[in-house]
C-alpha positions in Angstrom: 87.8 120.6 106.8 89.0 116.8 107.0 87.4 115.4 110.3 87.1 112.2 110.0 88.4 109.2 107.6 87.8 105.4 107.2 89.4 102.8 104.9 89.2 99.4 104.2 92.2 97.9 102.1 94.5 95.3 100.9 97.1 96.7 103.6 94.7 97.4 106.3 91.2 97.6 107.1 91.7 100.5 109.7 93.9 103.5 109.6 96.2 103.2 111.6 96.9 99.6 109.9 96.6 101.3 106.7 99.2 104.0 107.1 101.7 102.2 109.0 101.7 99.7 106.3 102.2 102.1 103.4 105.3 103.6 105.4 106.7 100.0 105.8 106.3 99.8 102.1 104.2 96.4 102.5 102.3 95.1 99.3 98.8 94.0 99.8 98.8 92.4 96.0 98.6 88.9 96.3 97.0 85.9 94.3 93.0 86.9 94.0 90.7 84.0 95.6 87.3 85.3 95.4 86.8 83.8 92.1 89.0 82.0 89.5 92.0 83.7 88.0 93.3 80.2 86.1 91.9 81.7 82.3 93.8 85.0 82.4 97.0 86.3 82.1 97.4 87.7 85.8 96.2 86.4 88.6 97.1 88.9 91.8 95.0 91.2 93.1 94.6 94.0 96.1 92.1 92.2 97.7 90.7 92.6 101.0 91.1 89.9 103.5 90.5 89.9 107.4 87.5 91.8 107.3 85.3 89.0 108.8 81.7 90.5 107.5 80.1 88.6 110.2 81.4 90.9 113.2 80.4 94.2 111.4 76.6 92.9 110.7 73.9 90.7 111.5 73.1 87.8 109.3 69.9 89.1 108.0 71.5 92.4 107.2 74.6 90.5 105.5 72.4 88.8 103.0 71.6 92.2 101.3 74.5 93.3 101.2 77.4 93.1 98.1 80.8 93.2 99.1 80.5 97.0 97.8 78.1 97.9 100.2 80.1 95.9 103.5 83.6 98.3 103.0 82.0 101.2 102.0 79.8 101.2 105.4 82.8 99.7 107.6 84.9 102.9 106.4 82.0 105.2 107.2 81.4 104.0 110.4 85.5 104.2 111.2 85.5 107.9 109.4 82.1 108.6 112.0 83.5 107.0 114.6 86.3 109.2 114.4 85.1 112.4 113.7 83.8 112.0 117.4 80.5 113.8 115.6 77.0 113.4 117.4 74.3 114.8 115.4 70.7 116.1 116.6 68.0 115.8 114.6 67.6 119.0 113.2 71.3 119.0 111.9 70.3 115.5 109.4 68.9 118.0 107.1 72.5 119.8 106.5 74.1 115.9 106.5 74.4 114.8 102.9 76.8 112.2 101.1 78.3 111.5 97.9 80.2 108.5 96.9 82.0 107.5 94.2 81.1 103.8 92.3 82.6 101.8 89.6 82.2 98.1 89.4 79.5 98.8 93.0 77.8 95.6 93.6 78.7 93.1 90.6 80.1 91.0 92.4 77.3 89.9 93.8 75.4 89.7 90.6 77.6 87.7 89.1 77.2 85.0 92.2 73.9 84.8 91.3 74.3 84.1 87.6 76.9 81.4 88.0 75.1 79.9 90.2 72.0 79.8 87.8 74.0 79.2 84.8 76.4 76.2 86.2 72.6 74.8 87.7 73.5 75.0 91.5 70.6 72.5 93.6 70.2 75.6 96.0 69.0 78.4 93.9 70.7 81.7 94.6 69.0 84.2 96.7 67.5 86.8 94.8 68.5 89.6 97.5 72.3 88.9 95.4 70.8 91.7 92.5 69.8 94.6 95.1 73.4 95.8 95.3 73.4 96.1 91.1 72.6 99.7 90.9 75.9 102.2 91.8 73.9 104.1 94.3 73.4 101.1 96.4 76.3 101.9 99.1 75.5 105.8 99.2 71.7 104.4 100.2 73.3 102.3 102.9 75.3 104.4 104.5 73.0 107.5 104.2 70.0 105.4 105.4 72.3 104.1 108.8 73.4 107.7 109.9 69.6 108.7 109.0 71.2 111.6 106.4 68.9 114.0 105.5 71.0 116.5 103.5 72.6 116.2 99.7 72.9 112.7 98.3 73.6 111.2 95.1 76.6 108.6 93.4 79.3 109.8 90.7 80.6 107.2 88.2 83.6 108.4 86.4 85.5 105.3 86.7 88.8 106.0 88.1 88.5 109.2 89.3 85.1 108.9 90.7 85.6 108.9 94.1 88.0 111.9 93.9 85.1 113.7 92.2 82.9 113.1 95.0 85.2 114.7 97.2 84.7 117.6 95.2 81.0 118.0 94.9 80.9 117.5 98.6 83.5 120.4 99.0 81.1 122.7 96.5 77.9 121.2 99.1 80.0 122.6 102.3 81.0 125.5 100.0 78.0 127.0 98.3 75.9 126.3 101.8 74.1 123.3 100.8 75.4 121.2 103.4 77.8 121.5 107.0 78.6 117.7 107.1 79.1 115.7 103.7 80.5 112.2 103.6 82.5 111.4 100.7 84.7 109.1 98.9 84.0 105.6 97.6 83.3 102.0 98.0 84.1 99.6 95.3 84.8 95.7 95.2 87.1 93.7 92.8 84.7 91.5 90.0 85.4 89.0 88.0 83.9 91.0 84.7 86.0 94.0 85.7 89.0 92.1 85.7 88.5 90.3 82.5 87.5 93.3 80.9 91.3 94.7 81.8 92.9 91.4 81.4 91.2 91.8 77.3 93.0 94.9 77.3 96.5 93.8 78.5 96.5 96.7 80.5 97.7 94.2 83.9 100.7 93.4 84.5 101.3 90.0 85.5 104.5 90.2 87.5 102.6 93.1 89.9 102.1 97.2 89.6 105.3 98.6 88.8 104.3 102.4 88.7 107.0 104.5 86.6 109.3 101.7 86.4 110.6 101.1 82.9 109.7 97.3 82.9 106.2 98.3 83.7 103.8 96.0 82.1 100.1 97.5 83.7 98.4 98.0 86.5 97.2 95.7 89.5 93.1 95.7 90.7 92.3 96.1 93.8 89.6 96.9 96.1 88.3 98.5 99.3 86.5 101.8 100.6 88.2 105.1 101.4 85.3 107.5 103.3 86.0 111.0 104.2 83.9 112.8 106.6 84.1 116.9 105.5 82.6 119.6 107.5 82.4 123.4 107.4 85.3 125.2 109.2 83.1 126.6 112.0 81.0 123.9 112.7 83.9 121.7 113.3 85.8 124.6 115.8 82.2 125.2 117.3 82.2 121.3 118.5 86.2 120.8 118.7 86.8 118.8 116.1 90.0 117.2 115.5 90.9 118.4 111.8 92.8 116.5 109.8 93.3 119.0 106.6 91.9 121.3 104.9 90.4 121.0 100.9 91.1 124.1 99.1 89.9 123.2 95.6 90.4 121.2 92.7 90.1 120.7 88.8 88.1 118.5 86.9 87.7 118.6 83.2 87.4 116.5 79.9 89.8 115.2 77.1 87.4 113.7 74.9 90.4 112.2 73.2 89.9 107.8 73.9 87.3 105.9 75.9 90.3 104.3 77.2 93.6 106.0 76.8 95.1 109.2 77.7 95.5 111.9 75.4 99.5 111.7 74.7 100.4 115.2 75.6 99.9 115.2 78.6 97.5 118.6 78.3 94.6 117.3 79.8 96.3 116.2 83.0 98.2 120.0 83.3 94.5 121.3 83.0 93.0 119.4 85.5 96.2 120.5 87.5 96.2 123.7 86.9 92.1 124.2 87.2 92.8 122.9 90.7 95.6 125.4 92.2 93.7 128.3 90.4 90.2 127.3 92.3 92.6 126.3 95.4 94.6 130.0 94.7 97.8 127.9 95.1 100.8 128.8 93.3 102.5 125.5 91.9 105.9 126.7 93.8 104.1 125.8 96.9 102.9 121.7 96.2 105.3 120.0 98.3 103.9 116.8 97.5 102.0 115.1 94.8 100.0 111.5 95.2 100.2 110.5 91.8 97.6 108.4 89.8 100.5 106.3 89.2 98.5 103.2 87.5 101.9 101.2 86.0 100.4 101.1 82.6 103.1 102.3 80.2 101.0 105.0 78.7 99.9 106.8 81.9 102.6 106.9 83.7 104.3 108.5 81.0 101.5 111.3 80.1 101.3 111.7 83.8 105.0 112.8 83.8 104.9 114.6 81.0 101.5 116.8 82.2 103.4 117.4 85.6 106.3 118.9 83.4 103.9 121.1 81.8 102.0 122.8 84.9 105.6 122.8 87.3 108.5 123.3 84.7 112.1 122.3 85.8 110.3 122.7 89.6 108.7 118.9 88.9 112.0 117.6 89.6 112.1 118.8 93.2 108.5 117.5 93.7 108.8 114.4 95.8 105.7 112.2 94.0 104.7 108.5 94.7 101.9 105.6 93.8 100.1 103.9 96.7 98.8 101.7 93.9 102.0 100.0 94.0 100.6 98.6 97.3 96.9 98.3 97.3 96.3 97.8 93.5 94.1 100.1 91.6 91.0 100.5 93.4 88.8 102.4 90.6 85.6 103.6 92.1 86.9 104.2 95.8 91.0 105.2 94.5 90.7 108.4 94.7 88.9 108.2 98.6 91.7 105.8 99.4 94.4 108.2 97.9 92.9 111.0 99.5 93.4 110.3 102.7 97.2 108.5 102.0 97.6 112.4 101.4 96.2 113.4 104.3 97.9 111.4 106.3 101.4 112.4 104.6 100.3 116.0 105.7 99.8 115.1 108.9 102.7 113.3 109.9 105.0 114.3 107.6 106.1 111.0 105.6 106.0 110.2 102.5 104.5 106.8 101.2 107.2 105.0 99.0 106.4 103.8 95.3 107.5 99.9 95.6 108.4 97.6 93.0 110.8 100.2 91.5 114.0 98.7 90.2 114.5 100.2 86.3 114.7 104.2 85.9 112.6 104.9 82.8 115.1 108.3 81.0 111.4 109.1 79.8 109.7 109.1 84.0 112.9 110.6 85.5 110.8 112.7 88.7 111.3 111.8 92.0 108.6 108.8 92.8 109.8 108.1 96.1 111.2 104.7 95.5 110.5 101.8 97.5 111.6 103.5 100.5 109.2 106.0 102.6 110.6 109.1 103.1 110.4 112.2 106.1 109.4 115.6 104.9 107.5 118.8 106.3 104.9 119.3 103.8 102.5 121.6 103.9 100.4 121.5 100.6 99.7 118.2 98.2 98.0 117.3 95.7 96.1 114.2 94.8 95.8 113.1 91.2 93.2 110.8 89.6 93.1 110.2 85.8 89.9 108.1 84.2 88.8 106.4 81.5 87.0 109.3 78.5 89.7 111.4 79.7 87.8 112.1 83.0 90.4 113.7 85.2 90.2 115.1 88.6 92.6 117.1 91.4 92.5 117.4 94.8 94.2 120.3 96.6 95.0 119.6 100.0 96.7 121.7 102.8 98.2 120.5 106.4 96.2 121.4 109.6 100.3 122.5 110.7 99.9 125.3 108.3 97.1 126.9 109.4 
């Protein structure tokens, strides 16, 4: 079970700010100012602003900490918070976490070698380089709620915060673990950026997912923390339970290092995987959060491996790309997704896929067009697609339907 969830995003740094502006169809992607854009061919960004670091920890604390580590514990403490949990010591031992991580705490490095390379009179702290390592913000976070269970960090790119979801779900599942955090932190980075910029997989006019003008994706940034707990511990303490993981599917395409494997196979078998594990039929998705980058390749082999697993059904599938929105958040997209399709499960809306203006005759499924939209759902899915072929899906079900 779901029962608790944190974020910290473009549009919001705490649900209910979050969800109410991905029903209003606001964009968070704006012009980046935590380092210079001026040499590259985009320049927006989902970045986080309004966070104000300084009200969430003390100044001693905040010098060891990357920008990474600051979301991925404000979300935590949000998804704790919530979750209305209050542990005694001997259930720490069946406490564990797992976190996605992509670009982690570079941010901070690279603050501390401009600062030596453009020979700055103050030399930079070396507490910048602690954050370096991906399993920084799992440490954190694990070493503030004094977690004594299952920890460790998964680094699959894009889909590496959805895979943490998972192995947390196999922790509850095979008895490893009662209580797992999960999700990811991850923090936009001037190397990231002009590794994707060298690419010319951004699109400087802003995300456009399954738009035929699309040019790329947008990065962004932020944390999306999920707290998940065993069915009858959470009834046992009356836990408010936000939905329910039933499976998922992860698998390989070992096709590209960076792009899809055209068919669109690989993306039906992670699909697929996932409503076998989750014994779902696919006449009974109602909704599916699509990876939904904007880059003209994935959005079309997305499509096309949604065709393959639902048939003629995938046209009656209501689909849509937060990403639009909030940028594409790579180590923490999937955690941020995740609970975007929680919440649609839960309240019944559907988040609209903005900046869509130009059908593409070869993406012709419903994306949910720049307008959200009211249905009863019941079961979603959550998609995320990485770099290596690295693909992962979440199966989700409604606490309604239970």
């Amino acid at each position: 079970m779901i029962t608790g969830m944190g974020v910290v995003s473009a549009v919001g740094n705490e649900l209910p700010i979050f969800w109410q502006s991905l029903k209003e169809g606001r964009t968070g992607l704006k012009p980046i100012t935590i380092f210079d854009t001026s040499g590259y061919r985009s320049h927006n960004g989902g970045e986080v602003t309004g966070l104000s670091p300084e009200r969430h920890f003390p100044f001693r604390e905040l010098r060891r900490l990357s920008r990474c580590d600051q979301f991925g514990i404000i979300a935590a403490r949000e998804a704790v918070k919530s979750s209305g949990i209050e542990l005694d010591n001997g259930e720490r031992e069946r406490f564990g976490i797992i976190l996605g991580a992509d670009s982690g705490g570079i941010f901070s490095v690279e603050k501390y070698f401009r600062a030596i390379y453009t020979g700055a009179r103050k030399r930079p702290s070396p507490s910048l380089l602690v954050s370096f390592a991906l399993a920084t913000t799992t440490d954190h976070i694990a070493q503030e709620f004094d977690l004594h269970g299952p920890r460790t960090t998964t680094a699959t790119v894009c889909s590496s915060s959805s895979a943490a979801i998972a192995f947390a779900y196999d922790a509850i599942a095979y008895g490893e673990a009662e209580l797992m955090i999960a999700g990811g932190s991850d923090s936009l980075c001037e190397v990231t950026y002009a590794g994707f910029n060298s690419l010319r997989a951004i699109d400087p006019e802003g995300c456009r997912p399954f738009d035929k003008n699309r040019q790329g994706l947008s990065l962004g940034e932020g944390a999306g923390i999920l707290l998940l707990e065993e069915l009858e511990h959470a009834k046992a303490r009356g836990a408010r339970i936000w939905g329910e993981v039933l499976g998922y599917g992860v698998c390989a395409e070992a096709h590209h290092l960076t792009a899809p494997e055209p068919s669109g196979e690989g993306i039906a078998r992670a699909i697929s995987l996932a409503l076998e594990e989750a014994r779902v039929s696919p006449n009974e998705v109602e909704y599916i959060n699509a990876h939904g980058t904007g880059t003209p390749m994935n959005d079309l082999v997305e499509t096309k491996g949604i065709k393959i697993v639902f048939g003629n059904r995938a046209y009656e599938i209501p689909m849509s790309s937060i990403k639009s929105m909030i940028g594409h958040c790579l180590g923490s997209a999937g955690g941020i997704e995740a609970i975007a399709t929680l919440l649609s499960l839960h309240e019944g809306v559907i988040p609209p896929t903005i900046n869509y203006s130009t059908p593409d005759p070869e993406c012709d499924l419903d994306y949910t067009p720049n307008e959200a939209r009211k249905k009863d759902i019941h079961i979603a899915i959550s998609n995320s697609f990485a770099f290596g072929g690295n693909n992962v899906c979440l199966v989700f079900k409604g606490t309604k339907s239970r």
